[in-house]
N, CA, C and O of each residue as an XYZ file, in Angstrom:
836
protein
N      94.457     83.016     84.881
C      94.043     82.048     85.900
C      92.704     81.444     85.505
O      91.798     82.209     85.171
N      92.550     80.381     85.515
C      91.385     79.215     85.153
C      91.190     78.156     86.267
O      92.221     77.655     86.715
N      90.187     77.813     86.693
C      89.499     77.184     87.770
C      90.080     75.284     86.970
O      90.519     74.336     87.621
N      89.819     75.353     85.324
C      90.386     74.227     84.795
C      91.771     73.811     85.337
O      92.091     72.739     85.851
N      92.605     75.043     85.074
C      94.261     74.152     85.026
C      94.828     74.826     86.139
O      96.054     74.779     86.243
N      94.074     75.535     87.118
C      94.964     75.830     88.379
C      95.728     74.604     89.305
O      96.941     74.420     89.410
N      94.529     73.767     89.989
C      94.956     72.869     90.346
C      96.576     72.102     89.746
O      97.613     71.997     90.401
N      96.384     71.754     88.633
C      97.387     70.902     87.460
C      98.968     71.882     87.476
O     100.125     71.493     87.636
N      98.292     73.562     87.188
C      99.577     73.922     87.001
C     100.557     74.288     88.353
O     101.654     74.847     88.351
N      99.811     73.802     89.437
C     100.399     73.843     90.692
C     101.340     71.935     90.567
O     102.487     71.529     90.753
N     100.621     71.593     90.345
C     101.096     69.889     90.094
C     102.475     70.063     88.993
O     103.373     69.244     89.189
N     102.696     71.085     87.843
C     103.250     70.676     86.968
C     104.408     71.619     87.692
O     105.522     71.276     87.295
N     104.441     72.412     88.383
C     105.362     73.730     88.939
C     106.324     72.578     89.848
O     107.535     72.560     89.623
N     105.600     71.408     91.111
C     105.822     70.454     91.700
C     107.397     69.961     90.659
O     108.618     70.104     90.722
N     106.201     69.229     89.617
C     106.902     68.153     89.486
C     107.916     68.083     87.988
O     108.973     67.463     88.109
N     107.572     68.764     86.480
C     108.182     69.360     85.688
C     109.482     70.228     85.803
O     110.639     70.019     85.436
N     108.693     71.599     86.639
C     109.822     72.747     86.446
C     111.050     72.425     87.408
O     110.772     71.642     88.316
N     112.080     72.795     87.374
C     113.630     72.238     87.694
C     112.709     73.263     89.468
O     112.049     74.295     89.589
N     113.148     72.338     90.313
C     113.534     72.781     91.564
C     112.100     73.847     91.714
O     112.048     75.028     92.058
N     111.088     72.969     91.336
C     109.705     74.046     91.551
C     109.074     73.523     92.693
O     108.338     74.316     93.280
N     109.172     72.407     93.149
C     108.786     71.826     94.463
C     109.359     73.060     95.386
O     108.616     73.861     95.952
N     110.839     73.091     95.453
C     111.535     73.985     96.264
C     110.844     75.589     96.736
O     110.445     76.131     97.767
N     110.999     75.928     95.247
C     110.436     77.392     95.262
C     108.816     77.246     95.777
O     108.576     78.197     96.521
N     107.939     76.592     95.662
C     106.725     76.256     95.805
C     106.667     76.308     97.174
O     105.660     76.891     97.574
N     107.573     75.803     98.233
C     107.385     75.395     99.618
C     107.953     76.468    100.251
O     107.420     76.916    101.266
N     109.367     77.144     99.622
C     109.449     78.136     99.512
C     108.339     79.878    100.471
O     108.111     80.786    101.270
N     108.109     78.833     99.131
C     106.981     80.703     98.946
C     105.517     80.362     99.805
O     104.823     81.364     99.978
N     104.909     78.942    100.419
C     103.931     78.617    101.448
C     104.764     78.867    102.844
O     104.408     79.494    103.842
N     105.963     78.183    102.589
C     105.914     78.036    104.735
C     106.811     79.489    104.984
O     106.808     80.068    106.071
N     107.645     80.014    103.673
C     108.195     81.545    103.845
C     106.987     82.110    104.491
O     107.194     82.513    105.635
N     105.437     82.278    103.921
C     104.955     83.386    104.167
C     104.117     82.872    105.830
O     103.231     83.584    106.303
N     104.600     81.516    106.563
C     104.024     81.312    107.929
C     105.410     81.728    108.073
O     105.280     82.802    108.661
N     106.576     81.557    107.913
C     107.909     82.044    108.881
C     107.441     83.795    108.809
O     107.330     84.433    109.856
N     107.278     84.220    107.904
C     107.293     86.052    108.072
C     105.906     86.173    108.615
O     105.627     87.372    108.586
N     104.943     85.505    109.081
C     103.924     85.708    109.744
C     104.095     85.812    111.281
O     103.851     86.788    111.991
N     104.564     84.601    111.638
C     105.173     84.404    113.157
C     106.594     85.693    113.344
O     106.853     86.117    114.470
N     107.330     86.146    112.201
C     107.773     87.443    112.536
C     107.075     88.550    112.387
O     107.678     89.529    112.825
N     106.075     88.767    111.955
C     105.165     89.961    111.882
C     104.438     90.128    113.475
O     104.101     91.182    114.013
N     104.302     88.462    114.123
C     103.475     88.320    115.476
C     104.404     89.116    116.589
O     103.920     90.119    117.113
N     105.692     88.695    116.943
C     106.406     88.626    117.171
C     106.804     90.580    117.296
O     106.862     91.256    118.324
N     106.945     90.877    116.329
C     107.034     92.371    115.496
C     105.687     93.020    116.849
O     105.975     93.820    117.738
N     104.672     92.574    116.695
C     103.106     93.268    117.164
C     103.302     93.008    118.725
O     102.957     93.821    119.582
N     103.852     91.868    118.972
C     104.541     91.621    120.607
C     105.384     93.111    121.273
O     105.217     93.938    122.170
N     106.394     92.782    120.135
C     107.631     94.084    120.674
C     106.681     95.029    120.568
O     106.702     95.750    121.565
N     106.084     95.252    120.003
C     105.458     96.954    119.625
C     104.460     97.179    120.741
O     104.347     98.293    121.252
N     103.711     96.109    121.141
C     102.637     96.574    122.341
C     103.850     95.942    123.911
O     103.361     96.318    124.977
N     104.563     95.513    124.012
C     105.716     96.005    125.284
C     106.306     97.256    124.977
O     106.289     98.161    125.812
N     106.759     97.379    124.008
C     107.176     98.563    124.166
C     106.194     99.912    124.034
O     106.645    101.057    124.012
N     104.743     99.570    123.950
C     104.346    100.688    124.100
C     104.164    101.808    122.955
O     103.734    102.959    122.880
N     104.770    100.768    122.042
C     104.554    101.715    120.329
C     103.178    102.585    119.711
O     103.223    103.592    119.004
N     101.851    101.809    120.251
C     100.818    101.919    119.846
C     100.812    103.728    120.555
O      99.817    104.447    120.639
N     102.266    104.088    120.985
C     101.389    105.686    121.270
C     101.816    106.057    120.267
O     101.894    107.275    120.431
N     102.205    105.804    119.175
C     102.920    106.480    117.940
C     101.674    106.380    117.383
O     101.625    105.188    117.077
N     100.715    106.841    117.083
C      99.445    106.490    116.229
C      99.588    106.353    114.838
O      99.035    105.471    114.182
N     100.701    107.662    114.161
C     100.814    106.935    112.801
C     101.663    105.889    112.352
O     101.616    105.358    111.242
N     102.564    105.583    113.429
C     103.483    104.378    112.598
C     102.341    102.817    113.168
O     102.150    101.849    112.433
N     101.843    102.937    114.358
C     100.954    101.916    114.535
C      99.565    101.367    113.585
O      99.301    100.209    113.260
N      98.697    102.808    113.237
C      97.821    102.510    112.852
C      98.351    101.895    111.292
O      97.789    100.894    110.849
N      99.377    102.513    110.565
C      99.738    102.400    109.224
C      99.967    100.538    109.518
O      99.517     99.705    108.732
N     100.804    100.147    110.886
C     101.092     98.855    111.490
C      99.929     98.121    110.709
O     100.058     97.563    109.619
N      98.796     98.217    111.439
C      97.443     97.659    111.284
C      96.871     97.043    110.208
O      96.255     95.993    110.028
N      97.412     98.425    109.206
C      96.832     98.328    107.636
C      97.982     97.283    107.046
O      97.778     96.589    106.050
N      99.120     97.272    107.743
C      99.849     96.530    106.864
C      99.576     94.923    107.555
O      99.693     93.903    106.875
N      99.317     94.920    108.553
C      98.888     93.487    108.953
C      97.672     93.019    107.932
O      97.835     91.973    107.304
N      96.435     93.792    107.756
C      95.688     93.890    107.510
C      95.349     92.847    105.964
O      94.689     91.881    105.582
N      96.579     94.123    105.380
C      96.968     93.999    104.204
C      97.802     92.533    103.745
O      97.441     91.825    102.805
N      98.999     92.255    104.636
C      99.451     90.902    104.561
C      98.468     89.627    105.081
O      98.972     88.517    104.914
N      97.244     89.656    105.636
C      96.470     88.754    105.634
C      95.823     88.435    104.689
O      95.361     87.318    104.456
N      95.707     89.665    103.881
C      94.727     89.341    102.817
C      95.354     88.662    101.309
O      94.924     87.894    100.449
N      96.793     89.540    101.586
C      97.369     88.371    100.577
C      97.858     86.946    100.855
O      98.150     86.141     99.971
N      97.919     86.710    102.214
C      98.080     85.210    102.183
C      96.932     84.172    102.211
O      96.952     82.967    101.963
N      95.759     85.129    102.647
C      94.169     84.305    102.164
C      94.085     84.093    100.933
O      93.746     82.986    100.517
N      94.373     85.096    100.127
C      94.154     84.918     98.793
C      95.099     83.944     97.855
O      94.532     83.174     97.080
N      96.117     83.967     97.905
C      97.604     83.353     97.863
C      96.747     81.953     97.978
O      96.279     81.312     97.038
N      96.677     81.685     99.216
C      95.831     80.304     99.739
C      94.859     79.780     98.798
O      94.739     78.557     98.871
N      93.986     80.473     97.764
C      93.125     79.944     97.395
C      93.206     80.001     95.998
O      92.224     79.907     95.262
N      94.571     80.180     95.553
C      94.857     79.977     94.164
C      95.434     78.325     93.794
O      95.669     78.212     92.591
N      95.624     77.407     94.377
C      96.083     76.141     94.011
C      94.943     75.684     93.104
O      94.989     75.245     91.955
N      93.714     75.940     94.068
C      91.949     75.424     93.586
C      92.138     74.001     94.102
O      91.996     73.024     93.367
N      92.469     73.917     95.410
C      92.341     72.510     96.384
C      91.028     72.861     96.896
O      90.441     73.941     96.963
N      90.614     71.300     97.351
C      89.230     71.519     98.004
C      89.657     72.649     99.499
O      88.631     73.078    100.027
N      90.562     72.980     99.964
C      90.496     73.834    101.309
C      90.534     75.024    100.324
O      89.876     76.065    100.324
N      91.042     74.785     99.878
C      91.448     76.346     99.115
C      89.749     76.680     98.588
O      89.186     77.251     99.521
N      89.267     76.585     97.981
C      88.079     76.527     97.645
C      86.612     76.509     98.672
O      85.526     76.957     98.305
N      86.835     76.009     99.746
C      86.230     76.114    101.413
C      86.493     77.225    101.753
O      85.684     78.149    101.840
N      88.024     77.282    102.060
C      88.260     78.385    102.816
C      87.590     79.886    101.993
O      86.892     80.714    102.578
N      87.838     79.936    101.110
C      87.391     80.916    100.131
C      85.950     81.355    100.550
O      85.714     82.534    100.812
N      84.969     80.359    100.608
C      83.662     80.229    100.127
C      83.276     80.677    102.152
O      82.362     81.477    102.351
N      84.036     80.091    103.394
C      83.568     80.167    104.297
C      83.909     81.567    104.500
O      82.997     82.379    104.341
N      85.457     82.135    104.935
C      85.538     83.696    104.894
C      85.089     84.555    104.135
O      84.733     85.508    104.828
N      84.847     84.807    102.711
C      84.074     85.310    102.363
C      82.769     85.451    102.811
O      82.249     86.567    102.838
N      82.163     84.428    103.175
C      80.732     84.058    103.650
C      80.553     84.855    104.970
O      79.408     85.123    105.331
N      81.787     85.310    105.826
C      81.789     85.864    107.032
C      80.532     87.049    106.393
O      79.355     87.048    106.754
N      81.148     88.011    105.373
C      80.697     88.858    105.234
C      78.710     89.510    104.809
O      78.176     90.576    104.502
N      78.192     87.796    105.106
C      76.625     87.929    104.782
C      76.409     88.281    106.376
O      75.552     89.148    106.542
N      76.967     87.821    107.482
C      76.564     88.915    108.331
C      76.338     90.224    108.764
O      75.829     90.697    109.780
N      76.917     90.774    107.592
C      76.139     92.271    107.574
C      74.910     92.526    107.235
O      74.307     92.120    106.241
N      74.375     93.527    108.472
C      72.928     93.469    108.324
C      72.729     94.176    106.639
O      73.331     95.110    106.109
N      71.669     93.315    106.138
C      71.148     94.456    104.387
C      71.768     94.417    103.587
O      71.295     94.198    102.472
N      73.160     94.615    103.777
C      73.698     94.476    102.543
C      75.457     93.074    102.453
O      76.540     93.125    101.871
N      74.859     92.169    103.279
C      75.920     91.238    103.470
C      75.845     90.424    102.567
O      76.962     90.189    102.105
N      74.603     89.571    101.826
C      74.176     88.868    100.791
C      74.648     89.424     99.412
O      75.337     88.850     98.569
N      74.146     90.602     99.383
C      74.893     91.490     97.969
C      76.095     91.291     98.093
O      76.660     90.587     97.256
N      76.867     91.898     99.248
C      78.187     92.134     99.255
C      79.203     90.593     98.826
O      80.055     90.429     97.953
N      78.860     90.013     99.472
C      79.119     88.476     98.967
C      79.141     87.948     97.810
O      80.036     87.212     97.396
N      78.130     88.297     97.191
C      78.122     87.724     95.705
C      79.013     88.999     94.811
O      79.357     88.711     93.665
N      79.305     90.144     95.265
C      79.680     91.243     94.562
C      81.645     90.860     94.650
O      82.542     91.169     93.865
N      81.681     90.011     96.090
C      83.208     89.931     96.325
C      83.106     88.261     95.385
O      84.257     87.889     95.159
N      82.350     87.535     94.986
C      82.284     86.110     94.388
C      82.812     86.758     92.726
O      83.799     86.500     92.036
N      81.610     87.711     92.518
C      81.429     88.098     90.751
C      81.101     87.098     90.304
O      81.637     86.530     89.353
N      79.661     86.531     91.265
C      78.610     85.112     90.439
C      77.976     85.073     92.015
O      78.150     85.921     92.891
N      77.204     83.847     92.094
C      76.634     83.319     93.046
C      77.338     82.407     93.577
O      76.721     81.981     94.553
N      78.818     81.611     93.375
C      79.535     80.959     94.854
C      81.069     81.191     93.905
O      81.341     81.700     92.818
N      81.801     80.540     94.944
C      83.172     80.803     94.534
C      83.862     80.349     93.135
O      84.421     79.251     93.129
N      83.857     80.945     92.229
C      84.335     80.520     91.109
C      85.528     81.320     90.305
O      86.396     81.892     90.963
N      85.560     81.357     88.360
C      86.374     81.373     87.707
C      86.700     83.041     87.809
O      87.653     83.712     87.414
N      85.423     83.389     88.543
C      85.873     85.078     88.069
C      86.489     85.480     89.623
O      87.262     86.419     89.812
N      85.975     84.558     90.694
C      87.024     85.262     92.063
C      87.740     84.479     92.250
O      88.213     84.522     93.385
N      88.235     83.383     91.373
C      89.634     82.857     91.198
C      90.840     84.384     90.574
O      91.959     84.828     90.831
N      89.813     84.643     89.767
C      90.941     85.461     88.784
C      91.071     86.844     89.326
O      91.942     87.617     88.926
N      90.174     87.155     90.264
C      90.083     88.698     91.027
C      91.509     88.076     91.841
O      92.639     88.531     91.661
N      91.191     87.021     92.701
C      92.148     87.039     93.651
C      93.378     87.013     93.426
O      94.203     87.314     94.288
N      93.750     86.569     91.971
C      95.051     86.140     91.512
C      95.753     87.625     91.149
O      96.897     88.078     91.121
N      94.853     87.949     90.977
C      95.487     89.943     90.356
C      95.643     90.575     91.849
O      96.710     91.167     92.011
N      94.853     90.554     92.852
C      94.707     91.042     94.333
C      96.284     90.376     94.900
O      97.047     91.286     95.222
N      96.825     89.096     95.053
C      97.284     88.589     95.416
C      99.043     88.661     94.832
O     100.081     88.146     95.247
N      98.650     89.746     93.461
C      99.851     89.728     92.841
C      99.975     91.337     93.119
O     101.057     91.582     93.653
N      99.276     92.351     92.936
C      99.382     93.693     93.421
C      99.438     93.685     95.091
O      99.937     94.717     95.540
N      99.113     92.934     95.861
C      99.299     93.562     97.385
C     100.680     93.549     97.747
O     101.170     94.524     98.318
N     101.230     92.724     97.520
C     102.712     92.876     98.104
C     103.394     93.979     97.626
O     104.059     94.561     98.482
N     103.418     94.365     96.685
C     103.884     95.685     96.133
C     103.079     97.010     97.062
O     103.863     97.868     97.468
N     101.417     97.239     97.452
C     101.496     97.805     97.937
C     101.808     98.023     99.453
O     101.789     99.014    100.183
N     102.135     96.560     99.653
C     102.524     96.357    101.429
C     103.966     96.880    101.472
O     104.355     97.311    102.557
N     104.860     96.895    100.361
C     106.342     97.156    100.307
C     105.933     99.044    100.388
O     106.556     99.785    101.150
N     105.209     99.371     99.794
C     105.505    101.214     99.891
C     104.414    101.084    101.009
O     104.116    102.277    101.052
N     103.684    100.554    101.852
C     103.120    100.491    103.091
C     104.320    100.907    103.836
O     104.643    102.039    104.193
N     105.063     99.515    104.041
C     106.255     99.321    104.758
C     107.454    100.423    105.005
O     108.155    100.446    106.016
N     107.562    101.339    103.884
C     108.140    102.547    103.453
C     107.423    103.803    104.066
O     108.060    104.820    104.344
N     106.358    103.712    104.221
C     105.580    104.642    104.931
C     105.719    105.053    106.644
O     105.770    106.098    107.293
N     105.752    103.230    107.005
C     105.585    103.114    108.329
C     106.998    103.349    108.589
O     107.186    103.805    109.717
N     107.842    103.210    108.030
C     109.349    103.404    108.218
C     109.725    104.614    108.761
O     110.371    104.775    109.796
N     109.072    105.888    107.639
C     109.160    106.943    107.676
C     108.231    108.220    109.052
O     108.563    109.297    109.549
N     107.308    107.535    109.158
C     106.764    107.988    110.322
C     107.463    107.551    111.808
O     107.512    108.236    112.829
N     108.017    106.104    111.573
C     108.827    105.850    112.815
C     110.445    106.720    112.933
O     111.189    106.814    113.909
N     110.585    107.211    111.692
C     111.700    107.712    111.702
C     111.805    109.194    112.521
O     112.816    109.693    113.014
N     110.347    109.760    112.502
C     109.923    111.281    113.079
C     110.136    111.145    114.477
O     110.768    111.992    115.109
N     109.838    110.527    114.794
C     109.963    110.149    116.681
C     110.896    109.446    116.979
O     111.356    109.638    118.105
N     111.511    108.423    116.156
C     112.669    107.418    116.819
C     111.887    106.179    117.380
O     110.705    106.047    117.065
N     112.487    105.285    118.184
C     111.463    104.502    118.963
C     111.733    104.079    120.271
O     112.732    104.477    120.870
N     110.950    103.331    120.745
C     110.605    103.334    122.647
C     111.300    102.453    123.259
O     111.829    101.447    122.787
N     111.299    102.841    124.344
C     111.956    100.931    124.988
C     110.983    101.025    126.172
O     110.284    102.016    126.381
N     110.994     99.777    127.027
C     110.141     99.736    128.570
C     110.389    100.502    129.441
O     109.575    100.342    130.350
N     111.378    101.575    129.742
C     111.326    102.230    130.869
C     110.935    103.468    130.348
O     110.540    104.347    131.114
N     110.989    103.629    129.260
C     110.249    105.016    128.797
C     111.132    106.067    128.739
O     110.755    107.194    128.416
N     112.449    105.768    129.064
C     113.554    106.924    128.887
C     114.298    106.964    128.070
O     114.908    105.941    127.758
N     114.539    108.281    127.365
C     115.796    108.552    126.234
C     116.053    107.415    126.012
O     115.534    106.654    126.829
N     116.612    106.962    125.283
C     117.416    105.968    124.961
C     119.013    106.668    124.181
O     119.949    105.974    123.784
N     118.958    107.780    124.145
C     120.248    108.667    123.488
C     121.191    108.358    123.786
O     122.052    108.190    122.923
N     121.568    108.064    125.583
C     122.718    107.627    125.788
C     123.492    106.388    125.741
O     124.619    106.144    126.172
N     122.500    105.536    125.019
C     122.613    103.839    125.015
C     122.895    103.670    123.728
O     122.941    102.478    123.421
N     123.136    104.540    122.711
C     123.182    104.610    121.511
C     124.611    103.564    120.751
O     125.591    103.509    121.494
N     124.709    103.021    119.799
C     125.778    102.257    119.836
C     125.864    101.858    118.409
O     124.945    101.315    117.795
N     127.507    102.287    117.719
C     127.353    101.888    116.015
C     126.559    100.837    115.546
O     126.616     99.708    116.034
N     125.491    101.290    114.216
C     124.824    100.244    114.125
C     125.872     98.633    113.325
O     125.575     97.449    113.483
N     126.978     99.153    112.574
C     127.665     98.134    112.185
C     129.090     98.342    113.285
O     129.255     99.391    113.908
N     129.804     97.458    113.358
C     129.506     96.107    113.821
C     128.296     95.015    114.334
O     127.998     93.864    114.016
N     127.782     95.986    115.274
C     127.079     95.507    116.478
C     125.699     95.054    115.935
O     125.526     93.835    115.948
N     124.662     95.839    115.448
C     123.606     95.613    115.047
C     123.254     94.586    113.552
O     122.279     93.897    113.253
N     124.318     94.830    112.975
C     124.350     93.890    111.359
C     124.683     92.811    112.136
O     123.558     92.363    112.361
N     125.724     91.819    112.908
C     126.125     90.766    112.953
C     124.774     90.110    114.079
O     124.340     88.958    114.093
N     124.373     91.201    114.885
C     123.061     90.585    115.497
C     121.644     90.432    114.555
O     120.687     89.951    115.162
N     121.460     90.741    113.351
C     121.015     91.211    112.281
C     121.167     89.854    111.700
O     120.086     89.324    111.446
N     121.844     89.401    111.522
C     122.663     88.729    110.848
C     122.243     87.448    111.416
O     121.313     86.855    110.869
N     122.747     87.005    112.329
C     122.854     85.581    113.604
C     120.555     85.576    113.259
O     119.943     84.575    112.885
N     120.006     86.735    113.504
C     118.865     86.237    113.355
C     118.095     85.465    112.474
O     117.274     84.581    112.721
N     118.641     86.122    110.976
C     118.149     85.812    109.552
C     118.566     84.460    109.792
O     117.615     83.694    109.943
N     119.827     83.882    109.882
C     120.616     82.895    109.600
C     120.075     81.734    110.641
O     120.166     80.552    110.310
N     119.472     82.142    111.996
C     118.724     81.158    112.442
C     117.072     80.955    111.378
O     116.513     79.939    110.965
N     116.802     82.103    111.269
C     115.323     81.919    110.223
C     115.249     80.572    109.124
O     114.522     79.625    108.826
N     116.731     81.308    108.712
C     116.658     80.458    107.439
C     117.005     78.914    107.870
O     116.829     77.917    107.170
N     117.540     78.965    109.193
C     117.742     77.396    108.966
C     116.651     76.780    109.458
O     116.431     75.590    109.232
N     115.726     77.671    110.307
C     114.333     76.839    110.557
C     113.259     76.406    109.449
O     112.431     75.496    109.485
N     113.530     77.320    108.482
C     112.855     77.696    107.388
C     113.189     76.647    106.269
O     112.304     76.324    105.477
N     114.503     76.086    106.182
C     114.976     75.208    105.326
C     114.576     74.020    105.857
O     113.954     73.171    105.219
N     115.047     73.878    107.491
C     114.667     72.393    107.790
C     112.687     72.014    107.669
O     112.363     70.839    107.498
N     112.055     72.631    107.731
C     110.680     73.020    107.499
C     110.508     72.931    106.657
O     109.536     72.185    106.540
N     111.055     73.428    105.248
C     110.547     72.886    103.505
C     111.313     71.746    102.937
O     111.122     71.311    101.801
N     112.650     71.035    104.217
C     113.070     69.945    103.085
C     112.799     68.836    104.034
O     112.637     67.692    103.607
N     112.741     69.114    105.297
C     111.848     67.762    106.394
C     110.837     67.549    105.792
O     110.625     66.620    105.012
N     109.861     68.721    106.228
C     108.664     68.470    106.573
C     107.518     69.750    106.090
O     106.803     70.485    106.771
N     107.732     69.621    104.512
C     106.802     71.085    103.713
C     105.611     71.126    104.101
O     104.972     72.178    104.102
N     105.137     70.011    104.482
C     103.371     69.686    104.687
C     103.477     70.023    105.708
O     102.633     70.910    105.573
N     103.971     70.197    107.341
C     103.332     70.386    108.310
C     102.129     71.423    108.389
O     101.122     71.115    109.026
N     102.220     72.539    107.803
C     101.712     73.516    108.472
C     100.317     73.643    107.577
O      99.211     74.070    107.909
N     100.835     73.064    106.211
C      99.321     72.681    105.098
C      98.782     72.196    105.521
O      98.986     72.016    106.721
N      97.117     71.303    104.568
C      95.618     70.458    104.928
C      96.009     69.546    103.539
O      96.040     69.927    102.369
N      96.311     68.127    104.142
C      95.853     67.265    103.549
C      94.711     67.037    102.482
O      94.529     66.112    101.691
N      94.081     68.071    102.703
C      92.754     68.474    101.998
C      92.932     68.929    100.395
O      92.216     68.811     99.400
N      94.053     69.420    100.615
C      94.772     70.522     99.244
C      94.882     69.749     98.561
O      94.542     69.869     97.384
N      95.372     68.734     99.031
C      95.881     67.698     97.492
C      94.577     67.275     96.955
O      94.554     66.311     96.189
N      93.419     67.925     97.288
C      92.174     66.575     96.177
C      91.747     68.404     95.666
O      91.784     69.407     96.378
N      91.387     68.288     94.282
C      91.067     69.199     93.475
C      89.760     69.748     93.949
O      88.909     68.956     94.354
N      89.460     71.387     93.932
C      88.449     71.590     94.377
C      87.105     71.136     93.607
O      86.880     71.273     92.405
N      86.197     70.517     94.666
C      84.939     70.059     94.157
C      83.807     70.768     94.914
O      83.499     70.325     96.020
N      83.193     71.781     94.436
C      81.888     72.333     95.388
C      80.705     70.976     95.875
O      79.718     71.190     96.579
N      80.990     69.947     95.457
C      80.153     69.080     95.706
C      79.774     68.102     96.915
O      78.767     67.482     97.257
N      81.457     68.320     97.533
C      81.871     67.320     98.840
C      82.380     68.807     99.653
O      83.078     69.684     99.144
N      81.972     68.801    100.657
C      82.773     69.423    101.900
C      83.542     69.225    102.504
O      82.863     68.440    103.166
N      84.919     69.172    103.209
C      86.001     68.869    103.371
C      85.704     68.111    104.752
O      86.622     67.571    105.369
C-alpha cells in the first residue's frame, strides 16, 4: 500500500478489472447492509434481555468493537480526501487523553499526521480483523450455546421448540433473499448513496473537505 497509487488503484479496480465496479460496491454498501444487521442483532439482544449472558454479550461488544474498526479503516484505504479527514479527525479523538493523548496519536500516525506508514498499518489491520472477528464470532457462538437463549417473557422456551429445517432455513432463507435484493438494488441504482462526494477528489492534506 502507497499513499502514491492508492487512490488510482481504486480507479483502475472501477474501471479496467472485468466487473470491479461491482465487487467494489459490493464490498462498501455490503459492509452498511451487515452493519444495520449487526444494529438490528444489538436491538434483539437488549429486548430480549441477552446482556444477562455476560459472556456471550460482552464477547458481543468486542466484536462490534472490532467490526467498527475494520470498516474505519477499510474507509481510509481509497486515500480520498474523506478518507484521509476522517482518518486524521478520529484518530485525533485520541489527543484527548490527558498526558499521553499527543504521543498516542502520533504513535497510532507512525509520523506526525496521517500518512504512508498509517496508510500501510491500516491496510494490514483491515486485512487481519475480519479473520479475527470470524473466530470472535465462533466464540460468541459457543458461549451462547452453554445457556441457549431468551425470549421476552422470560420462560423456558423448551416447549415451543420446533424442527429447525423446514421451518427455520426457509425463514432463514426469505430473509437473506430480501437482503440481497435490497443490497443489489443499492449497488446497481444507487452505489453512491450512502458514500461522500468528497471521495472522488484524491487526498490532499492541504484543503479540508
Amino acid at each position: 500500500s502507497d499513499t502514491m497509487t492508492a487512490f488510482s488503484s481504486v480507479t483502475h479496480i472501477c474501471r479496467d478489472v472485468n466487473y470491479g465496479w461491482l465487487i467494489r460496491y459490493l464490498h462498501a454498501n455490503g459492509a452498511s447492509m451487515f452493519f444495520i444487521c449487526l444494529f438490528l442483532h444489538v436491538g434483539r439482544g437488549l429486548y430480549y434481555g441477552s446482556y444477562m449472558y455476560l459472556e456471550t454479550w460482552n464477547i458481543g461488544v468486542l466484536l462490534l468493537f472490532a467490526v467498527m474498526a475494520t470498516a474505519f479503516m477499510g474507509y481510509v484505504l481509497p486515500w480520498g480526501q474523506m478518507s484521509f479527514w476522517g482518518a486524521t479527525v478520529i484518530t485525533n479523538l485520541l489527543s484527548a487523553i490527558p498526558y499521553i493523548g499527543s504521543d498516542l496519536v502520533e504513535w497510532i500516525w507512525g509520523g506526525f499526521s496521517v500518512d504512508k506508514a498509517t496508510l500501510t498499518r491500516f491496510f494490514a489491520f483491515h486485512f487481519i480483523l475480519p479473520f479475527i472477528i470470524a473466530a470472535l464470532a465462533g466464540v460468541h457462538l459457543l458461549f451462547l450455546h452453554e445457556t441457549g437463549s431468551n425470549n421476552p417473557s422470560g420462560l423456558s422456551s423448551d416447549a415451543d421448540k420446533i424442527p429447525f429445517h423446514p421451518y427455520y432455513t426457509i425463514k432463514d432463507i426469505l430473509g437473506v433473499l430480501l437482503l440481497i435484493l435490497v443490497l443489489t438494488s443499492l449497488v446497481l441504482f444507487s452505489p453512491d448513496l450512502l458514500g461522500d462526494p468528497d471521495n472522488y477528489t484524491p487526498a490532499n492534506p492541504l484543503n479540508t473537505p
